[in-house]
PDB file of N, CA, C and O in Angstrom:
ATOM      1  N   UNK A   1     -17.248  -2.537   0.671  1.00  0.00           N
ATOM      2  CA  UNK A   1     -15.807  -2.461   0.865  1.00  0.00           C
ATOM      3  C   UNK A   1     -15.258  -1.321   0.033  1.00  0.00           C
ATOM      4  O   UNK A   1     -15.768  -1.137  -1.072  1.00  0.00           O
ATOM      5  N   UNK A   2     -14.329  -0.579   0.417  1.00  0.00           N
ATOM      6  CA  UNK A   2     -13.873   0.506  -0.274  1.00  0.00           C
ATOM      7  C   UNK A   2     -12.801   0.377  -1.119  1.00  0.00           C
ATOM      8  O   UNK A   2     -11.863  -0.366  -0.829  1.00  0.00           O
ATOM      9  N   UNK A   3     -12.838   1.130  -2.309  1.00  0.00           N
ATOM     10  CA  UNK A   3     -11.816   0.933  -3.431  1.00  0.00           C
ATOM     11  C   UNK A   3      -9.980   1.389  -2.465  1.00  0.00           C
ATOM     12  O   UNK A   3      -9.590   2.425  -1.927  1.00  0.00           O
ATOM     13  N   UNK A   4      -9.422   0.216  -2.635  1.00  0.00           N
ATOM     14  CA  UNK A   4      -7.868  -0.216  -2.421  1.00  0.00           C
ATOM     15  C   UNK A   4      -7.700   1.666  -3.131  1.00  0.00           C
ATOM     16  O   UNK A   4      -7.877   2.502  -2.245  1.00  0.00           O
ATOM     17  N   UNK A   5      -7.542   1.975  -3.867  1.00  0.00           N
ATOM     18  CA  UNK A   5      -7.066   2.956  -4.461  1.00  0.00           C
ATOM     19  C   UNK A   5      -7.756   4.455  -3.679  1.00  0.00           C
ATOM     20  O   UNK A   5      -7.259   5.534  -3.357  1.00  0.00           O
ATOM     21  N   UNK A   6      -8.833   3.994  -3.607  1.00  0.00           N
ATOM     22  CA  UNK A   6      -9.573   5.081  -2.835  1.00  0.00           C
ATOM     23  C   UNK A   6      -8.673   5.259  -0.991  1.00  0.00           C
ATOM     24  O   UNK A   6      -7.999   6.211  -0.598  1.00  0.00           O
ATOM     25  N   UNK A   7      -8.948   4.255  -0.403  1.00  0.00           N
ATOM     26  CA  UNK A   7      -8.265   4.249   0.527  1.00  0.00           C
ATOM     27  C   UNK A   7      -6.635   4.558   0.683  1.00  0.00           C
ATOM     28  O   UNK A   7      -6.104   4.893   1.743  1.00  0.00           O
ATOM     29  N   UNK A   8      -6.142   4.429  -0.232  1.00  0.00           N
ATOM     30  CA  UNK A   8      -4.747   4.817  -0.331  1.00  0.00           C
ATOM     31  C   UNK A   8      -4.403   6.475  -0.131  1.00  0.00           C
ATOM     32  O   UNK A   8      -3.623   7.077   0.607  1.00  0.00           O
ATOM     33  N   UNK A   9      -5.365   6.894  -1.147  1.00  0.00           N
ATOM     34  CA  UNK A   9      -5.981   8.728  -1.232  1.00  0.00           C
ATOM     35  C   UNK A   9      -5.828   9.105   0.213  1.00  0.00           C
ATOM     36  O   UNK A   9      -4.947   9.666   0.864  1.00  0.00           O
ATOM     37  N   UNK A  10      -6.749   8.707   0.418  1.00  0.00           N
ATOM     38  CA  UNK A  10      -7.486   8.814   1.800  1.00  0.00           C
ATOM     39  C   UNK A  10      -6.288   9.149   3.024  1.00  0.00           C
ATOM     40  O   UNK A  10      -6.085  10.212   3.612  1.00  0.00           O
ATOM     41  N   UNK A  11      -5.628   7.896   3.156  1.00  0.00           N
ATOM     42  CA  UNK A  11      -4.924   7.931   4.385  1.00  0.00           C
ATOM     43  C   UNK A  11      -3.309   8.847   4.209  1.00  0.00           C
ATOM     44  O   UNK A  11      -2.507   9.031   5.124  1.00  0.00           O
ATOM     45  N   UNK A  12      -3.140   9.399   2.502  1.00  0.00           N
ATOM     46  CA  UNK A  12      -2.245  10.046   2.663  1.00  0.00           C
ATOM     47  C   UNK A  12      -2.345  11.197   3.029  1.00  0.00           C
ATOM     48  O   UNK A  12      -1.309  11.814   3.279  1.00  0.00           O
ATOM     49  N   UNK A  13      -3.709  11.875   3.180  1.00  0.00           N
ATOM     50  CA  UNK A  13      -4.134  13.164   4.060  1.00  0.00           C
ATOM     51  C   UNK A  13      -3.443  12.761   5.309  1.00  0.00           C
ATOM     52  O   UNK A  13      -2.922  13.760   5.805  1.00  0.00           O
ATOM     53  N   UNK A  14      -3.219  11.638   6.050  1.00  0.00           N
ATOM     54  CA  UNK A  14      -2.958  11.489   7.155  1.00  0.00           C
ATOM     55  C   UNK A  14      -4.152  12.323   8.508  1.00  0.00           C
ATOM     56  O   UNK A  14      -3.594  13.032   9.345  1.00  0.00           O
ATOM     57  N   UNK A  15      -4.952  12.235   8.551  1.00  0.00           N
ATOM     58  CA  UNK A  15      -6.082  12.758   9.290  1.00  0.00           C
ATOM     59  C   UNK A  15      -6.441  11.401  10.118  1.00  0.00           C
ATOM     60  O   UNK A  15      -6.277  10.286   9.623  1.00  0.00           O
ATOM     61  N   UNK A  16      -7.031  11.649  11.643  1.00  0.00           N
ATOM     62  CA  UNK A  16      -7.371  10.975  12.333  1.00  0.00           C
ATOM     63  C   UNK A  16      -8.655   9.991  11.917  1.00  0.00           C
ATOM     64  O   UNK A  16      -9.672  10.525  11.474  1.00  0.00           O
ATOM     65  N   UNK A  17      -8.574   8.287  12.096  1.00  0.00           N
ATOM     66  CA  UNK A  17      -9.190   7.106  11.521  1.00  0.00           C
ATOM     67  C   UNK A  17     -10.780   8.208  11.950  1.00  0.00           C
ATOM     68  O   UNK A  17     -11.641   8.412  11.095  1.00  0.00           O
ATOM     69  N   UNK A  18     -10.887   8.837  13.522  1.00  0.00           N
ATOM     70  CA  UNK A  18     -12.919   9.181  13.561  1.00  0.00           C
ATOM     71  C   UNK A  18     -12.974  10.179  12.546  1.00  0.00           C
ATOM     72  O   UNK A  18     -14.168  10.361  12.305  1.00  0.00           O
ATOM     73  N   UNK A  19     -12.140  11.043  11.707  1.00  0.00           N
ATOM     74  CA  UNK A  19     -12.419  11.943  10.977  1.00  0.00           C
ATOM     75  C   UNK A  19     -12.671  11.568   9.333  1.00  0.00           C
ATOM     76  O   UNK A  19     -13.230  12.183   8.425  1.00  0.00           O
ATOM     77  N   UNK A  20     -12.015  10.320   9.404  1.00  0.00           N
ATOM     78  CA  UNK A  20     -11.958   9.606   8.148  1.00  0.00           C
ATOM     79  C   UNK A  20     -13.309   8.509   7.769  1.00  0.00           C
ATOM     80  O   UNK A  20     -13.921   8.344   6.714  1.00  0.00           O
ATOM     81  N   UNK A  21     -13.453   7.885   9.081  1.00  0.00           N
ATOM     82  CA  UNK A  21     -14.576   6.854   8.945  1.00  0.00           C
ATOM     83  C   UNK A  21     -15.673   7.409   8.608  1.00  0.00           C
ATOM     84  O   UNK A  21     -16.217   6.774   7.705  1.00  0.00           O
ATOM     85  N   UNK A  22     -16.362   8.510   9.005  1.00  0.00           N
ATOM     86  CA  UNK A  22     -17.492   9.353   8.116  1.00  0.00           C
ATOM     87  C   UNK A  22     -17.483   9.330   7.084  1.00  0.00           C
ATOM     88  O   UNK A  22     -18.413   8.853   6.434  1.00  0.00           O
ATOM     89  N   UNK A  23     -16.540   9.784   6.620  1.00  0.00           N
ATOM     90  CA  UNK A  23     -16.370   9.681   5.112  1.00  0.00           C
ATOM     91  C   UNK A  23     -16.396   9.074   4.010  1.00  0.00           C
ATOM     92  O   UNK A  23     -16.481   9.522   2.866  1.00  0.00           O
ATOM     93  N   UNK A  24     -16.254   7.168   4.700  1.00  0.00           N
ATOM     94  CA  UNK A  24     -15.972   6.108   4.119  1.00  0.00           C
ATOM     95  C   UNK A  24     -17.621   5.593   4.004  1.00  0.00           C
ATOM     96  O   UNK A  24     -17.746   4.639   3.237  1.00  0.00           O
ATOM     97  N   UNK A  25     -18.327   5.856   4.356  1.00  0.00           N
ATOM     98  CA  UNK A  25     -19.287   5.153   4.624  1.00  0.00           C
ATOM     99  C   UNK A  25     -20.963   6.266   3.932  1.00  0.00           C
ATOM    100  O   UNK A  25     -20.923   7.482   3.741  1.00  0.00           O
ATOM    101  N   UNK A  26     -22.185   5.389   3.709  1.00  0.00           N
ATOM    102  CA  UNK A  26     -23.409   6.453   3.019  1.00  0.00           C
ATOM    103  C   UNK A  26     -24.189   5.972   4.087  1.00  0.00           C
ATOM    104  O   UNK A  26     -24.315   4.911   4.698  1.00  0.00           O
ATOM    105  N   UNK A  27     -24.916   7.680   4.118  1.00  0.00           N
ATOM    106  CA  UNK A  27     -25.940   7.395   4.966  1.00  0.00           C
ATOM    107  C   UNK A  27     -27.023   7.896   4.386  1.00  0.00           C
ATOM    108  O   UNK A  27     -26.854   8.896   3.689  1.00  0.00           O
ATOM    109  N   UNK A  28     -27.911   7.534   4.474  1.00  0.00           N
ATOM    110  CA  UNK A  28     -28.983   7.474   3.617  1.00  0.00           C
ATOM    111  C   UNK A  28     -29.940   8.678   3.627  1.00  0.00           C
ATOM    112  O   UNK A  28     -30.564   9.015   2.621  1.00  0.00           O
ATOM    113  N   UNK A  29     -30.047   9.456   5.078  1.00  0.00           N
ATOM    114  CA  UNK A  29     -30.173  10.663   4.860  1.00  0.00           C
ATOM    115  C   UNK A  29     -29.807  11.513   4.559  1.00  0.00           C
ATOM    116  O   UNK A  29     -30.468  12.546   4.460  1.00  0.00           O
ATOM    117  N   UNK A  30     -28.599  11.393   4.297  1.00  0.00           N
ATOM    118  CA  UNK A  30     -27.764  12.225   3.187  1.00  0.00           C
ATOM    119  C   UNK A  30     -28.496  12.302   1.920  1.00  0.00           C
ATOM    120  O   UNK A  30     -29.025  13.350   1.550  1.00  0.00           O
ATOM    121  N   UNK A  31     -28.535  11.263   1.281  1.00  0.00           N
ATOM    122  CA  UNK A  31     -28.895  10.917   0.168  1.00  0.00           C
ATOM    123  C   UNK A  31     -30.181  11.491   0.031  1.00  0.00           C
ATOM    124  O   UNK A  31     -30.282  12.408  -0.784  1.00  0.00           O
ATOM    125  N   UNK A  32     -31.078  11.176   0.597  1.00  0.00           N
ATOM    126  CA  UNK A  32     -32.123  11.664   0.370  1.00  0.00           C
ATOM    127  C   UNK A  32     -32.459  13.362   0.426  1.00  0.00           C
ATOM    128  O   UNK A  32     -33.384  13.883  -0.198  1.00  0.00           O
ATOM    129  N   UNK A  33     -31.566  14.041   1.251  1.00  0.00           N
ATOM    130  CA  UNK A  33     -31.151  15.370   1.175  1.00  0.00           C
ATOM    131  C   UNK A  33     -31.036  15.807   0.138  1.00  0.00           C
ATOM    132  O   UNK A  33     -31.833  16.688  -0.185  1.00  0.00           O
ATOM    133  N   UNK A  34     -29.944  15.355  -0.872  1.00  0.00           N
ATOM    134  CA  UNK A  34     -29.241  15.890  -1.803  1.00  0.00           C
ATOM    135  C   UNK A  34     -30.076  15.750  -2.998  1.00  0.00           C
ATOM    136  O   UNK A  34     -30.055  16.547  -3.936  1.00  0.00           O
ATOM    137  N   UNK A  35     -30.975  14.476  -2.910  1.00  0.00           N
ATOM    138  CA  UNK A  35     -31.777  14.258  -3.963  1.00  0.00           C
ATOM    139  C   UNK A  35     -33.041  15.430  -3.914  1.00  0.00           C
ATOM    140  O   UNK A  35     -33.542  15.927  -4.922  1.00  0.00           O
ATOM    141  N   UNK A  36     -33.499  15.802  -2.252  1.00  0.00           N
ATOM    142  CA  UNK A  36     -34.761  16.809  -2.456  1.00  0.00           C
ATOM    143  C   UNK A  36     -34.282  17.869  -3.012  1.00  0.00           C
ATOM    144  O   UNK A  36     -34.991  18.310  -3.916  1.00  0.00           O
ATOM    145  N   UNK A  37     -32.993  18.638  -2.719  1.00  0.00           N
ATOM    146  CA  UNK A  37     -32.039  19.530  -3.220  1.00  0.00           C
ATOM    147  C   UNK A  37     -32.225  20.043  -4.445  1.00  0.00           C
ATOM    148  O   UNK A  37     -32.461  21.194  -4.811  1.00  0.00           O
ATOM    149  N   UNK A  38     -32.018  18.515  -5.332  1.00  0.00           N
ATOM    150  CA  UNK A  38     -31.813  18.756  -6.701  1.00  0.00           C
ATOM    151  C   UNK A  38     -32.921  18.971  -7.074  1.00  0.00           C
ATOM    152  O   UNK A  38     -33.036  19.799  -7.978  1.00  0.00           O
ATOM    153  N   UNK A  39     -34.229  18.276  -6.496  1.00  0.00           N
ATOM    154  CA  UNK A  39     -35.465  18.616  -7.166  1.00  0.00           C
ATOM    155  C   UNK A  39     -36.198  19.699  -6.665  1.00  0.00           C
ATOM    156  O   UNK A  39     -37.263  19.793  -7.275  1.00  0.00           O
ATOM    157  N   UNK A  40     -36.109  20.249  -6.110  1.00  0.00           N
ATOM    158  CA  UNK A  40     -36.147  21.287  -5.420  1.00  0.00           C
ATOM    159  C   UNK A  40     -35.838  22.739  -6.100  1.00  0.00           C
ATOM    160  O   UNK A  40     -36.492  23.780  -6.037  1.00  0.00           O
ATOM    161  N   UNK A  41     -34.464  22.410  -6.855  1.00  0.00           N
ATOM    162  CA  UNK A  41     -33.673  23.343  -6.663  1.00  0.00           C
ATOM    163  C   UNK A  41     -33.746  23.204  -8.945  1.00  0.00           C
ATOM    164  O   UNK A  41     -33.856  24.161  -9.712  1.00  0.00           O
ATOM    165  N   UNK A  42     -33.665  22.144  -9.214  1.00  0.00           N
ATOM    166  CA  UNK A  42     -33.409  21.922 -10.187  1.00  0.00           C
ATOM    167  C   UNK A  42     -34.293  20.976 -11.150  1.00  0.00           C
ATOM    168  O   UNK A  42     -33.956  20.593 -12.270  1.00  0.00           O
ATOM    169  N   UNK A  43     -35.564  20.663 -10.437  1.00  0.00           N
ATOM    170  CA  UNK A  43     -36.977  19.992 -11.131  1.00  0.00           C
ATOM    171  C   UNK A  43     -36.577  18.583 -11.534  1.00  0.00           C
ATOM    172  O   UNK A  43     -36.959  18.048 -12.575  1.00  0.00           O
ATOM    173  N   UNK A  44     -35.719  17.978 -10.563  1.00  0.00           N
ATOM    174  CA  UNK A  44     -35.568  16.638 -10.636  1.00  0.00           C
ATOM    175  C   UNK A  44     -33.619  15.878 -11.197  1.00  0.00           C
ATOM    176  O   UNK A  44     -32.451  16.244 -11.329  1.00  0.00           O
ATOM    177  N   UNK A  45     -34.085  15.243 -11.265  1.00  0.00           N
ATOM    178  CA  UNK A  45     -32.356  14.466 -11.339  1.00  0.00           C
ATOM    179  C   UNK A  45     -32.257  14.346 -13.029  1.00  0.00           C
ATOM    180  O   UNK A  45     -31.224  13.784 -13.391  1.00  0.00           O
ATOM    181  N   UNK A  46     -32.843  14.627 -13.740  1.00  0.00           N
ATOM    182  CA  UNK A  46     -32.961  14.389 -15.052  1.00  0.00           C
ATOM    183  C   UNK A  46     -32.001  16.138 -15.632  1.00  0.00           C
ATOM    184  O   UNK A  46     -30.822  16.294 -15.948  1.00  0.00           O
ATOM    185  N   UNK A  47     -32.995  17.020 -15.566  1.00  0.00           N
ATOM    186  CA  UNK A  47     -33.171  18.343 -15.444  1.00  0.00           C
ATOM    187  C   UNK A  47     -31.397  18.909 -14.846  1.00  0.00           C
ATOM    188  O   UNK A  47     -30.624  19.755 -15.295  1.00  0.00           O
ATOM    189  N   UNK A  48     -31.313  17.971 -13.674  1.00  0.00           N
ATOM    190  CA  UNK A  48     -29.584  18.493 -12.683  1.00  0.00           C
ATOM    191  C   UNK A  48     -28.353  17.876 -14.115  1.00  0.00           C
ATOM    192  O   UNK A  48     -27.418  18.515 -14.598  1.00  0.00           O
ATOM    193  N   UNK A  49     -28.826  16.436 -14.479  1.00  0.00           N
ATOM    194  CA  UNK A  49     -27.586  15.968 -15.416  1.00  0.00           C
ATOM    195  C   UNK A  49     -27.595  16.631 -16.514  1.00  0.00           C
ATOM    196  O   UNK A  49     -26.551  16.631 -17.168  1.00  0.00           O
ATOM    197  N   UNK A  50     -28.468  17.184 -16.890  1.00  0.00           N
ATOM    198  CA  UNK A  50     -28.198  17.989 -18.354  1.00  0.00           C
ATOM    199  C   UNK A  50     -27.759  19.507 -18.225  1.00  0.00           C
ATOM    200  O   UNK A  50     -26.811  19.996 -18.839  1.00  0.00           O
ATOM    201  N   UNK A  51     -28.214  19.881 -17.735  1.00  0.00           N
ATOM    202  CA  UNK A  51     -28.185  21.691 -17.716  1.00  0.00           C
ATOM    203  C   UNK A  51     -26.986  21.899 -16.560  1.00  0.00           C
ATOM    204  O   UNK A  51     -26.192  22.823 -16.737  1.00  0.00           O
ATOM    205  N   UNK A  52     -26.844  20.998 -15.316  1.00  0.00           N
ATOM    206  CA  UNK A  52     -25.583  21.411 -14.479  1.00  0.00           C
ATOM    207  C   UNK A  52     -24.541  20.677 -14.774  1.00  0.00           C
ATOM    208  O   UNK A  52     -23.399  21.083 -14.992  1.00  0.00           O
ATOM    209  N   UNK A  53     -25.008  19.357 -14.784  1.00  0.00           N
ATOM    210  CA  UNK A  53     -23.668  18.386 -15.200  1.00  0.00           C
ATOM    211  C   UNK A  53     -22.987  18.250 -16.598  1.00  0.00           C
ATOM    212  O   UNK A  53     -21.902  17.824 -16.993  1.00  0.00           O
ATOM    213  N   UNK A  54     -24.318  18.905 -17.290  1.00  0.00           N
ATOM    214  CA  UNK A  54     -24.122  18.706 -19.072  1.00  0.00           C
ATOM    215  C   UNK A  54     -23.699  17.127 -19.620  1.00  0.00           C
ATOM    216  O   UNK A  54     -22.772  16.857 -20.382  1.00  0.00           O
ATOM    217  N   UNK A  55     -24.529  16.316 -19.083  1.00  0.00           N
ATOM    218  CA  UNK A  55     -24.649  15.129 -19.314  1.00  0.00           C
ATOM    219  C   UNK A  55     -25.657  14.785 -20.453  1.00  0.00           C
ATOM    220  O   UNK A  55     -26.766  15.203 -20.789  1.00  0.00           O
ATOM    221  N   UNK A  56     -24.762  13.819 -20.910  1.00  0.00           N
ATOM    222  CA  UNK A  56     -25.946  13.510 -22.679  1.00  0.00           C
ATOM    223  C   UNK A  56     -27.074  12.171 -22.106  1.00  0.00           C
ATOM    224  O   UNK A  56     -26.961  11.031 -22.556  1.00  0.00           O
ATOM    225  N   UNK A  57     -27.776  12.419 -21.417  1.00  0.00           N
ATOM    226  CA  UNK A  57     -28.246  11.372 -20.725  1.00  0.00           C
ATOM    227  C   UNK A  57     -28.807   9.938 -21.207  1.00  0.00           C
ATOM    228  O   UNK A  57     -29.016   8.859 -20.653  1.00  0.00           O
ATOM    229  N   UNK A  58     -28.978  10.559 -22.773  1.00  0.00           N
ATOM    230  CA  UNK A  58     -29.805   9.463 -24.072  1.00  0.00           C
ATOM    231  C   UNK A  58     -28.542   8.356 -23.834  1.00  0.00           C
ATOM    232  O   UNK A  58     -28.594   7.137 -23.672  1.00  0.00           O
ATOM    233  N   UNK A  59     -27.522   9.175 -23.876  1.00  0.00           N
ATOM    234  CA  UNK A  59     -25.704   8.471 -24.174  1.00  0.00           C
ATOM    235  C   UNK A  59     -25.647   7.538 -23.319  1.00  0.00           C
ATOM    236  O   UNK A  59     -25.203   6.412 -23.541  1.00  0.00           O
ATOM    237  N   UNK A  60     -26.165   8.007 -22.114  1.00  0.00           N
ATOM    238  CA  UNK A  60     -25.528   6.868 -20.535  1.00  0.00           C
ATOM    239  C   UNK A  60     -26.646   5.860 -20.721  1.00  0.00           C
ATOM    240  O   UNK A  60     -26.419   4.670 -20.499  1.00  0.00           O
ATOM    241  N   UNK A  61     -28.203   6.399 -21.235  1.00  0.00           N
ATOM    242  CA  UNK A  61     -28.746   5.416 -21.263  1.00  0.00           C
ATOM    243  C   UNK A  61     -28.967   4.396 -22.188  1.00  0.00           C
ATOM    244  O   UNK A  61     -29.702   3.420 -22.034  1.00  0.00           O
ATOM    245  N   UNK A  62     -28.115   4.753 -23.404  1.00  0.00           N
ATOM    246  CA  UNK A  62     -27.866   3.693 -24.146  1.00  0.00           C
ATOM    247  C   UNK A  62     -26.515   3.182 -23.921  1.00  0.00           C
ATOM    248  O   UNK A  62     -25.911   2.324 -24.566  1.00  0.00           O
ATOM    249  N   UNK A  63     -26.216   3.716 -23.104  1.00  0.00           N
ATOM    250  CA  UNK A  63     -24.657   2.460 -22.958  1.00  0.00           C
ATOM    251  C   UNK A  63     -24.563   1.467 -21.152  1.00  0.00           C
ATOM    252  O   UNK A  63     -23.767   0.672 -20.651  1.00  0.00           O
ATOM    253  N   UNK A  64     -25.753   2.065 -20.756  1.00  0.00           N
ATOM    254  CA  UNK A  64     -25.784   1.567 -19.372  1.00  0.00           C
ATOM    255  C   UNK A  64     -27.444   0.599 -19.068  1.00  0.00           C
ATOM    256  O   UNK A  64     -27.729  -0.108 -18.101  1.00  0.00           O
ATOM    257  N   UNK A  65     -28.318   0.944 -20.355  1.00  0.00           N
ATOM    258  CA  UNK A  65     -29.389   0.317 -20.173  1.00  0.00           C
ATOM    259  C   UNK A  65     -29.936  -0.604 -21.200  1.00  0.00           C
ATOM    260  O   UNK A  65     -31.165  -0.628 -21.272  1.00  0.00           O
ATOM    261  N   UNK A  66     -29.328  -1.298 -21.936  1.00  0.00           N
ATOM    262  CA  UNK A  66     -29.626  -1.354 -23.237  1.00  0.00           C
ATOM    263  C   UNK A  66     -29.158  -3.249 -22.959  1.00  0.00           C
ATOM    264  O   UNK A  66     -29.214  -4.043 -23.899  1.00  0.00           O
TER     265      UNK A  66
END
């Protein structure tokens, strides 16, 4: 289900519901795209959060895995 707040965003573009419903929704080959991308492009998802995103990754994983 999509975030109330997100959807609010959304429909004040005022753009047609088939142009919008893509948008709302993951498809999984997407995903998997974006992930060969990064490794591909950037030697994995570890490698993309630090050096592109400049993410402290030790940080997320002690506050998200712990």
């Amino acid at each position: 289900m999509a975030d109330p707040q997100v959807l609010a965003q959304v429909f004040k573009v005022e753009l047609p519901p088939q142009l919008i419903a893509p948008l709302m929704t993951v498809e999984a080959a997407y995903l998997d795209a974006a992930l060969a991308v990064i490794d591909e492009e950037y030697g994995g998802m570890e490698r993309y959060l630090r050096q592109v995103l400049e993410i402290d990754v030790e940080r997320v994983r002690n506050n998200y895995l712990v």
